[in-house]
C-alpha positions in Angstrom: 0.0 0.0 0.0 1.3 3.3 -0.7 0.8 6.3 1.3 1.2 10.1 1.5 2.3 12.2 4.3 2.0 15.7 4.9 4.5 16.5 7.4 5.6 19.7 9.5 8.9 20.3 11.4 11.2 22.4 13.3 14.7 21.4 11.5 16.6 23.4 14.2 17.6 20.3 15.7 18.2 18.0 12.6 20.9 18.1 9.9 18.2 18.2 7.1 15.6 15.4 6.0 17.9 13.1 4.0 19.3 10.1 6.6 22.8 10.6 7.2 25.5 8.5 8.6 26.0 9.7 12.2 23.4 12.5 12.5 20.0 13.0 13.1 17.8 13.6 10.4 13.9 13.9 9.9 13.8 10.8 7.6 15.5 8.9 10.2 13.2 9.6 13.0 10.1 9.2 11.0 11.6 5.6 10.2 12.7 5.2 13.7 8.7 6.3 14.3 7.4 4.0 12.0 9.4 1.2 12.8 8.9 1.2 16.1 5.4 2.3 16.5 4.3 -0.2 14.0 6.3 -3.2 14.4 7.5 -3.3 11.1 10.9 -3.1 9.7 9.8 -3.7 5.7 9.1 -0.3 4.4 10.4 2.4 2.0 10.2 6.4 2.7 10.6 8.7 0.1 10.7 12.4 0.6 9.5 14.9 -2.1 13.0 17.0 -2.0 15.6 17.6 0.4 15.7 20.2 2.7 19.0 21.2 4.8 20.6 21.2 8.3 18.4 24.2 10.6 15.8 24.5 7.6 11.9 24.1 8.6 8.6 22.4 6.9 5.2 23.8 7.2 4.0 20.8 4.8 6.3 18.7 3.5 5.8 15.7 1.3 6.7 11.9 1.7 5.1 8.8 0.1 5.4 5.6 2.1 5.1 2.1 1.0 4.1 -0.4 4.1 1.9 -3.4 3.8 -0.6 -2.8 7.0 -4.4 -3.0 7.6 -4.3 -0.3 10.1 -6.7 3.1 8.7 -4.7 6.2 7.9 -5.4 8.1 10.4 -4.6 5.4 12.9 -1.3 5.6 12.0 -1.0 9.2 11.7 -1.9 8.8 15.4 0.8 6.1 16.2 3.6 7.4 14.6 3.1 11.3 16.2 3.0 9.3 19.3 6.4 7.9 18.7 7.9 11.0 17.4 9.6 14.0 19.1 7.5 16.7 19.4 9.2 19.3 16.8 8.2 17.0 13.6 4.1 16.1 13.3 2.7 14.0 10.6 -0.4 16.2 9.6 -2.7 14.0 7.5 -1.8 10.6 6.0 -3.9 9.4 2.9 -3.7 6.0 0.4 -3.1 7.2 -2.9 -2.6 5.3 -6.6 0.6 3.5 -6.3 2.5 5.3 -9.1 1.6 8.4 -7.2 5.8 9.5 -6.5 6.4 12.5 -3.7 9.4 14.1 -5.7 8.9 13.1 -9.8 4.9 14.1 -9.7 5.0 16.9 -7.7 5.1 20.4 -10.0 5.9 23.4 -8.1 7.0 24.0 -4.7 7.3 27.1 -2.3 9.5 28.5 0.3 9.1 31.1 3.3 11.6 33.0 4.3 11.5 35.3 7.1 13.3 38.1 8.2 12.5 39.9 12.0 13.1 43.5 12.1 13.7 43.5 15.3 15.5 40.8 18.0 13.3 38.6 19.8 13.4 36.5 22.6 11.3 33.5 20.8 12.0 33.4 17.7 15.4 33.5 17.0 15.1 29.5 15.5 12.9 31.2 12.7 13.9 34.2 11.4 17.2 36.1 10.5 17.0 39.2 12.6 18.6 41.8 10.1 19.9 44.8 12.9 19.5 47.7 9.7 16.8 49.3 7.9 15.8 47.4 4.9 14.7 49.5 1.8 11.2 46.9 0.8 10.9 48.9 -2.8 14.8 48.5 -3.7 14.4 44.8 -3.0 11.0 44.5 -4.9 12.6 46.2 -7.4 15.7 43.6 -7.4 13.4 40.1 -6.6 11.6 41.3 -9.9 15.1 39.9 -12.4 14.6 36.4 -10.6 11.4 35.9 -12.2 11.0 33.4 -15.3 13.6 30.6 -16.4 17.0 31.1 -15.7 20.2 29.1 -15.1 20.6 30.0 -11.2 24.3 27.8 -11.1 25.7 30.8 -9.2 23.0 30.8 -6.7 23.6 27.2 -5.8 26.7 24.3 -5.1 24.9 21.7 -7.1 27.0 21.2 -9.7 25.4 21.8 -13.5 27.4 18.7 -14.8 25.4 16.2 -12.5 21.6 17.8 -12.6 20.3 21.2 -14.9 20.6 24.5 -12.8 18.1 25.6 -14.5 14.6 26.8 -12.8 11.6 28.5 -13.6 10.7 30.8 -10.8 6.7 31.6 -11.2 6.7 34.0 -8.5 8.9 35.9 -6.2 7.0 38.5 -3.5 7.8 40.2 -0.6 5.4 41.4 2.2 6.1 43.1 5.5 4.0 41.8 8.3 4.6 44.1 11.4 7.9 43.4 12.4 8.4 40.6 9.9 9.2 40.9 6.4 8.2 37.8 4.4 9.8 36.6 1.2 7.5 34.4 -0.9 8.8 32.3 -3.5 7.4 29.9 -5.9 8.8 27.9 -9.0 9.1 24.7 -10.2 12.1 23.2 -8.6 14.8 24.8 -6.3 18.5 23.9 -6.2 20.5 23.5 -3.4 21.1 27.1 -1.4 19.6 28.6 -4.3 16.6 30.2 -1.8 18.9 30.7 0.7 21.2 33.0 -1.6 18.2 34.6 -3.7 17.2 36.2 -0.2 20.4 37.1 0.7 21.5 39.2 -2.5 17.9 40.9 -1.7 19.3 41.7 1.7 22.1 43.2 0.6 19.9 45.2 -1.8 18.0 45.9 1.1 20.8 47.1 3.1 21.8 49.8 -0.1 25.0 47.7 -0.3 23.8 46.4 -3.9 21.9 48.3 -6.5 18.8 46.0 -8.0 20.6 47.1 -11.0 23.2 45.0 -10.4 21.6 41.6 -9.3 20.9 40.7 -13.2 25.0 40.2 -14.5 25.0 37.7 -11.2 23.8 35.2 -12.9 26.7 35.3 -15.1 29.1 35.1 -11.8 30.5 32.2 -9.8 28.6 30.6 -6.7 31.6 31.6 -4.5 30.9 35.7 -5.2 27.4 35.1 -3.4 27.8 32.2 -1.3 29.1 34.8 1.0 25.7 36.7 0.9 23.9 33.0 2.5 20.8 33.9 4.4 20.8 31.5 7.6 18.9 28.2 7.3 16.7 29.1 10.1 14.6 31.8 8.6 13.7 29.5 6.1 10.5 27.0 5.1 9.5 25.0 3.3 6.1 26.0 2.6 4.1 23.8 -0.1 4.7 21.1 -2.4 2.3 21.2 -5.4 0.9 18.6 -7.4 -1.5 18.0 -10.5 -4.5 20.0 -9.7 -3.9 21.4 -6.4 -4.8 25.5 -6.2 -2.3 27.4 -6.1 -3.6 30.6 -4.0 -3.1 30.1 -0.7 -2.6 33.1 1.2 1.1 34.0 2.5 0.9 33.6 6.4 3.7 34.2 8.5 5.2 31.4 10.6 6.2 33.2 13.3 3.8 36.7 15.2 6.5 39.8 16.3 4.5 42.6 17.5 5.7 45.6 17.9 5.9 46.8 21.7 
C-alpha cells in the first residue's frame, strides 16, 4: 500500500531530512517512528526533495510504501505518538501506487522570514537583520529572478550532474509588522539557491547592492554570493504542489513579532 504524508517540522535540531550517517535527520526519525510504533521493519520512505541542516517544513511531502491494515489516520496517530515533538505528521492518505512524492510533484514554495527586530522567541525562525531594509529596492531587485534562468551561481549543485536551471513563477515580498516575508514559488529549487536569492535581496535591502546589479550575477560564480547565504533558520518549506492542487493560498507568517 502506498501512502502520502504531509509533514511539518522544526529542523533546528536536525541536519536536514535526508538520513545521514552519524546524525540526526527527519527521515531517520520518521523511520525510527514508523518502525517502532508499528512493528514493522519492511518499508520504504521517500521524501519529495531535500531540505538542509536548521531549515523548517510547514507541509512537506513523503510517500510511504508499508503493507498494514491499520486506517490512515490510525497511523498518523501512532507514529506522532512515537515521534519528538518538533516534527508532526499532519494528515496521511492512500493514494494510486504510481503516485511518487518528488517526480509528480510540480511546483513548490518556500518562506523565508526576516525579523526587524531581535526577539526572545524566535530566534530559530527568522534572521534578525539589525538595519533598515529598503522593501521597494528589494521588490525592485526580486523582480530579475522571475522566469527561467540558469541560477548555477546561486547554488553548489553542480550543473554537470543535474540542470541549474529553474523556472521561478513567483517571487513577492510582504512586510508583516515586524516581519518581512519573502515568498517564493517555481518549479524546482537547487541547493542554497533560496537561501542565496534572499540574501543578494538583503544586501539590496541594506543599499550595499543596487537591484541594478543583481541581473549580471547570474553570469558570476557561486563563491561571489555564497558569502551573501541567508541562515537556514529563517527559512520553510512551505508547499509542495501537485497536478490540480490551487495554487492561492494566502502567504501567512510562521512566526507573530508585535511591535511593543
Amino acid at each position: 500500500m502506498r501512502l502520502k504524508l504531509t509533514i511539518e517540522y522544526a529542523g533546528t535540531r536536525y541536519s536536514g531530512w535526508q538520513i545521514q550517517q552519524n546524525a540526526r535527520t527527519i527521515q531517520g526519525e520518521i523511520e525510527r517512528a514508523i518502525s517502532g510504533a508499528l512493528g514493522v521493519a519492511d518499508f520504504e520512505l521517500y521524501g519529495s526533495g531535500r531540505t538542509d541542516a536548521g531549515v523548517h517544513a510547514l507541509a512537506q511531502v513523503a510517500h510511504l510504501d508499508i503493507a498494514t491494515n491499520l486506517p490512515p489516520d490510525t497511523l498518523r496517530r501512532r507514529m506522532n505518538d512515537a515521534l519528538p515533538t518538533d516534527i508532526v505528521i499532519l494528515q496521511v492518505e492512500r493514494v494510486r501506487h504510481r503516485f511518487h512524492a518528488r517526480h509528480d510533484a510540480v511546483a513548490r514554495s518556500y518562506l523565508y522570514q526576516v525579523a526587524r527586530r531581535r526577539t526572545a522567541f524566535a530566534k530559530p525562525f527568522v534572521w534578525w537583520v539589525k538595519d533598515e531594509l529598503s522593501i521597494d529596492s528589494m521588490r525592485a531587485a526580486a523582480a530579475v529572478f522571475v522566469g527561467f534562468h540558469d541560477f548555477r551561481a546561486f547554488s553548489d549543485d553542480d550543473p554537470v550532474e543535474k540542470s541549474t536551471e529553474v523556472l521561478v513563477d513567483s517571487l513577492e515580498i510582504h512586510e508583516d509588522e515586524d516581519l518581512i516575508l519573502f515568498h517564493i514559488e517555481g518549479s524546482h529549487f537547487l541547493w542554497k539557491m533560496v537561501r542565496r536569492i534572499v540574501g543578494v535581496l538583503v544586501e539590496v535591502g541594506l543599499g550595499r547592492l543596487e537591484p541594478s546589479a543583481v541581473g549580471p550575477l547570474f553570469a558570476g560564480r557561486s563563491g561571489e554570493i555564497a558569502r551573501l547565504t541567508a541562515p537556514a533558520s529563517g527559512l520553510f518549506l512551505e508547499r509542495v504542489y501537485y497536478e490540480g492542487d490551487a495554487r492561492d493560498m494566502p502567504v501567512r507568517p510562521t512566526v507573530a513579532l508585535r511591535r511593543v
